[in-house]
Steps between C-alpha positions, in 0.01 A plus 500: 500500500594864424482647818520196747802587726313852468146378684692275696719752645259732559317247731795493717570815457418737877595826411320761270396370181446663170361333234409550171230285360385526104124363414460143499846425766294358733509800770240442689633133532811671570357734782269240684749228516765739671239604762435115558865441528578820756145390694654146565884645572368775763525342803351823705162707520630751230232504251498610101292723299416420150417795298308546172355822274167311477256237702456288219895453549527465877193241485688324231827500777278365758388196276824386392589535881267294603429524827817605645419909472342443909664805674647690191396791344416439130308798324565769275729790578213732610399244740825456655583825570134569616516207770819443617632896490223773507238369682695365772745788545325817397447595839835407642657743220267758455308559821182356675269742236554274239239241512613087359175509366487666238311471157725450188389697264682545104303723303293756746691789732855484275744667590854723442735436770594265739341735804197524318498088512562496832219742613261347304518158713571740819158695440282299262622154607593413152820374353514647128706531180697786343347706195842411363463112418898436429478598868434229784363634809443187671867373476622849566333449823592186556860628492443794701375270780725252544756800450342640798372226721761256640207251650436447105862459397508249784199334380592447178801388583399258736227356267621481183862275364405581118339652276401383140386778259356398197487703140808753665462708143166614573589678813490856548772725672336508844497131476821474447608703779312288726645196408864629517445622859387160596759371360809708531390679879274191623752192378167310365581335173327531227424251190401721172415394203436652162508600122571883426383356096130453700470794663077608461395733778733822364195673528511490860822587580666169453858542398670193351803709502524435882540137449762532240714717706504233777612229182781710446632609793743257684525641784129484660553188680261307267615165335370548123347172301339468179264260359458456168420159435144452326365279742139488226682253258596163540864439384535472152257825440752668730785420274324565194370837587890566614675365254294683227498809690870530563648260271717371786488188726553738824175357620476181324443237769655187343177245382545109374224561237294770390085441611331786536602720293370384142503610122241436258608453134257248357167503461444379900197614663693624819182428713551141444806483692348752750340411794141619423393466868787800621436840406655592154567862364560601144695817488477719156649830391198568294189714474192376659314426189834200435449452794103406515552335167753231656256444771215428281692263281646297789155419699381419129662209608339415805750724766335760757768772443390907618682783382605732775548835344757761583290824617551865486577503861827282400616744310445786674843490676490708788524446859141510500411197285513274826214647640306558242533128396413418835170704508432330146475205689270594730327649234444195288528193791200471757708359741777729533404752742602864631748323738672309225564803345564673841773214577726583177547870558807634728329722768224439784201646512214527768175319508294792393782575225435141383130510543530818266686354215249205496223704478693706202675209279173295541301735242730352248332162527191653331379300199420878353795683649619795243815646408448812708359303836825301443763788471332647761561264736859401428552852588315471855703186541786640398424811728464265819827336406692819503600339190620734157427426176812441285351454124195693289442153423477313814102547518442471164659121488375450793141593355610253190607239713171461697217592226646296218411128544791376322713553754270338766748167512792678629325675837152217556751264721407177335767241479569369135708189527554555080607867396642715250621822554748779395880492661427823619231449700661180671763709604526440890310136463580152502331201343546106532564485126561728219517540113686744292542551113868587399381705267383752731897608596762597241770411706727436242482933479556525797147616613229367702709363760331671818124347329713181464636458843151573633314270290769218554472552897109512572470078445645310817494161387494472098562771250429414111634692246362455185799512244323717219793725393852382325656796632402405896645121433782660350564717812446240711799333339716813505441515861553157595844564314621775714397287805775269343147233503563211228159505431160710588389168672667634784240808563180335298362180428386524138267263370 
């Protein structure tokens, strides 16, 4: 394995640890199994505190944990410093006037300045948010009272061994700052882990710049590891993808034969040596009405395949499209509800907040919802998120996305065992098996390799690549040449 001793170090590893995780390295995996491993090793009370941006993430933390989370704090970062910080210590550092009971409010009473904050929960007995939303009042505060009170200090201190941060790029200065004191004044260690390349909540102050500063600085006390194995793909999809990518055995993991990675060059039917009862993908390059064709032509012959189209949203291509693909969701599927969506953004609201938004994103359910009632309220939604709008055209694909029933596949959240969809749009997925024409990539230009590396990469178990272009065979050969391969057989089975 690529990064082996890597993981396996970093299990044994009790200092600071840095590491950098790309999509589909297993970092979750990575994350819960080194929490496992320091739960069993500490030997005292000292508990940890597993940090996420969203609930969705710290339930999904919890699960994999499975039972051992009894005592430790795993939550999102607004809950953490809520709990274990403000409300416990607010008095202590600021004075008996401050009430622990305050309501937590985000989008009513903003305001300027850090005094303004604090005499809003002194006098209204609310703990608020800045106008400014780059700037974070609650971990300012946080800060400021362990800064000032040294019963908190002690108390986290006393509590807490570790601390394991998840998604590090997506945290904002005053974040930042509050992890480094714990770390560099309080002596706790900390376990981060990110991707500055998957950075998504700019908009709120998030600065992925942050967490590449720490990467490169060798002096912070933080052991740095990277994982960049492809943990989606079975072995010889791995190599494939690599080897045609980089045209180097640097990550070729040495195979007796070739399995799963196989090329099409007769007239085959690649289902038959499928297995029809796994899911199976076809992947195209092509315009919907190719790609609608091809599904019509194959259930001709008694398959089920459903064409998952790529939608507006996909391409809208700001930091946005998340949400609004999200709220498509709810839009289209009965059974995903305002707390789905709720679960999947980075901040915390109240219950009236929530109540609010359900009341507002539920209009969009209407059989005979218009343009106007939808626009409208995105913008309320929007509004209550403290969230800005980053495109003309985010509404208007949204508005497309929802109202045009073409697109109704890609948001309903049925399961199709048998699909075909664009490499674009199953960007960030992974299937059981998957299909790919070489004639989509022109590889032998040197072009197409990004769409190539992400089509090759979605299938974990079987990728078939149907050998329709000379020139793709011919760079196939060309490649296995420079890998100083005999023959292709080495990378693909070809039958």
């Amino acid at each position: 394995m690529i990064d082996e001793k890597d993981r396996e170090s970093i299990l044994h590893d009790n200092g600071n640890i840095l590491v950098t995780a790309g999509a589909g390295s297993g970092k979750t995996t990575t994350l819960t199994k080194k929490i496992i491993n320091d739960l069993e090793s500490n030997k005292k009370h000292y508990k940890i505190a597993a940090i996420t941006f969203t609930r969705k993430a710290a339930k999904e933390i919890k699960d994999r944990l499975s039972g051992k989370t009894r005592g430790h704090f795993i939550g999102t970062n607004d809950g953490f410093v809520e709990q274990e910080i403000i409300k416990p210590f607010i008095k202590d550092a600021f004075g008996n006037e401050y009430s622990d009971q305050f309501e937590v409010v985000y989008n009513v009473d903003k305001f300027d300045t850090f005094k303004e904050g604090l005499d809003l929960i002194k006098y209204k007995n609310k703990l608020g948010t800045y106008k400014d939303n780059k700037k974070n009042f609650k971990f300012e505060l946080a800060l400021q009272i362990l800064l000032k009170s040294r019963v908190a200090k002690q108390y986290i201190q006393a509590r807490y061994f570790k601390l394991f941060i998840d998604e590090y790029q997506d945290c904002d200065q005053d974040m930042h700052k509050l992890f480094m004191y714990i770390k560099d004044a309080l002596g706790i260690k900390l376990f981060i882990v990110g991707d500055p390349k998957q950075s998504i909540y700019q908009w709120r102050g998030a600065k992925p710049e942050l967490f590449n500063d720490l990467i490169n600085d060798n002096n912070n006390g933080f052991s740095k590891y990277e994982l960049k194995e492809n943990f989606r793909c079975c072995c010889d999809i791995q190599n494939y993808a690599n080897i045609l990518e980089r045209h180097d055995t640097r990550d070729y993991k040495i195979v007796d034969e070739v399995q799963n990675v196989i090329g099409i060059e007769s007239d085959i039917n690649p289902l038959d040596i499928l297995d029809l009862e796994k899911e199976i993908v076809i992947l195209l390059r092509v315009a919907k009405t190719i790609a609608k064709d091809l599904e019509n032509e194959i259930n001709k012959n008694g398959y089920n395949f459903v064409y998952v189209p790529r939608t507006p949203l996909d391409d809208l291509g700001t930091e946005n499209a998340t949400i609004l693909i999200e709220l498509a969701k709810y839009v289209k599927n009965s059974n995903y509800t305002v707390y789905d969506l709720i679960n999947c953004l980075p901040v915390e609201l109240s219950k009236n907040e929530i109540k609010t938004i359900d009341q507002v994103i539920y209009r969009l359910r209407k059989s005979d919802v218009t343009e106007a009632e939808i626009e409208g309220s995105i913008i309320e939604l929007f509004n209550i998120l403290q969230i800005p709008f980053r495109s003309d055209d985010e509404i208007s694909k949204f508005i497309e996305s929802i109202l045009d029933n073409q697109y109704d596949n890609a948001f309903n959240g049925k399961e199709y065992k048998h699909k075909i969809m664009t490499i674009h749009s199953a960007k960030g997925l992974e299937f059981e098996q998957v299909i790919i024409f070489s004639d989509d990539f022109k590889l032998h230009w040197n072009r197409d390799k990004n769409e190539h590396y992400v089509a090759t990469t979605r299938g974990k178990e079987k990728l078939i690549i149907i050998l329709n272009s000379e020139e793709y065979i011919h760079n196939l050969k060309v490649v296995a040449k420079k890998c100083n391969f005999d023959t292709i057989d080495r990378i693909i089975k070809i039958i």
